[in-house]
C-alpha positions as CSV (number, residue, x, y, z in Angstrom):
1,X,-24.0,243.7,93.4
2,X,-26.1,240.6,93.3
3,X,-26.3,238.0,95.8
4,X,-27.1,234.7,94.7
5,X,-30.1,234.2,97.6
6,X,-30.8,237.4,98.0
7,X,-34.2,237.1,95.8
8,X,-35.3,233.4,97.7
9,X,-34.4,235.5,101.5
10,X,-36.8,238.1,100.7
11,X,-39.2,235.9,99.9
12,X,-38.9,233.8,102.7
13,X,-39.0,237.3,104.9
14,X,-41.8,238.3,103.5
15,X,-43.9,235.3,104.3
16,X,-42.3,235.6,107.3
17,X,-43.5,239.1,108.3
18,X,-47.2,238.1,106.7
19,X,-47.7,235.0,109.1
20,X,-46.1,236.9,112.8
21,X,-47.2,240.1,111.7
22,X,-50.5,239.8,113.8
23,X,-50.5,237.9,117.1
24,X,-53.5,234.7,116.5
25,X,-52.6,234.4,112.9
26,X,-51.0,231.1,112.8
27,X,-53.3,229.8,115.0
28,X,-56.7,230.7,113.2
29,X,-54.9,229.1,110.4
30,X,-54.1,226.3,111.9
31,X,-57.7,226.4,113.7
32,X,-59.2,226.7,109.6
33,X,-57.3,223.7,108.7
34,X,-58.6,221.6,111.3
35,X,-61.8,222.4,110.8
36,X,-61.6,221.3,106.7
37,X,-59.8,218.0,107.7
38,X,-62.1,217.5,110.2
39,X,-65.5,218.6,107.4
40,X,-63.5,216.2,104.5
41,X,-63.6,213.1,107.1
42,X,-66.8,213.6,108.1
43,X,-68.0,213.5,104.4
44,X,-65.9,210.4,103.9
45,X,-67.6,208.5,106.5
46,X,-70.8,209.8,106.9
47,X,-73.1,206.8,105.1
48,X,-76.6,208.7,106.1
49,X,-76.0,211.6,103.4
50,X,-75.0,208.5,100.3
51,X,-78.3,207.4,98.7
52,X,-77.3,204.2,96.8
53,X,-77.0,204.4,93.2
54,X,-79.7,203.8,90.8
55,X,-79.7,203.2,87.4
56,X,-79.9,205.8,84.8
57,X,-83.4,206.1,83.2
58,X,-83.9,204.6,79.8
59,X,-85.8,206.9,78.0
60,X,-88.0,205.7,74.6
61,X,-86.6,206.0,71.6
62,X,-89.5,208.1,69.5
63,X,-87.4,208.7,66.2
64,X,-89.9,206.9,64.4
65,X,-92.5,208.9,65.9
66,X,-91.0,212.0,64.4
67,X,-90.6,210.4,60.9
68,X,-93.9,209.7,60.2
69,X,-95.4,213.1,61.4
């Protein structure tokens, strides 16, 4: 006996039962989420923490150095 959606049902169920298993849970999740949305804007916008870019440092070539030692 094998239902077509059975497999799919149970999973839904099971996620089900996981999120309204414990009263709060959806909403410290939801709470969480906020919070990371809220912490990746403020890193967007924030233009005290970006220092401007400098150049990369050239740094002397001292093959020849090596050679002759």
């Amino acid at each position: 006996m094998h239902l077509p959606g059975l497999i799919p049902l149970l999973i839904v169920l099971g996620l089900a039962f996981l999120l309204f298993s414990r009263p709060g849970r959806i909403s410290n999740i939801m709470e969480d989420l906020g919070k990371g949305i809220r912490g990746f804007r403020k890193g967007l916008s924030d233009p005290e923490d970006q220092r401007p870019e400098e150049p990369p440092r050239q740094v002397q070539d001292r093959t020849e150095d090596r050679a002759s030692q």
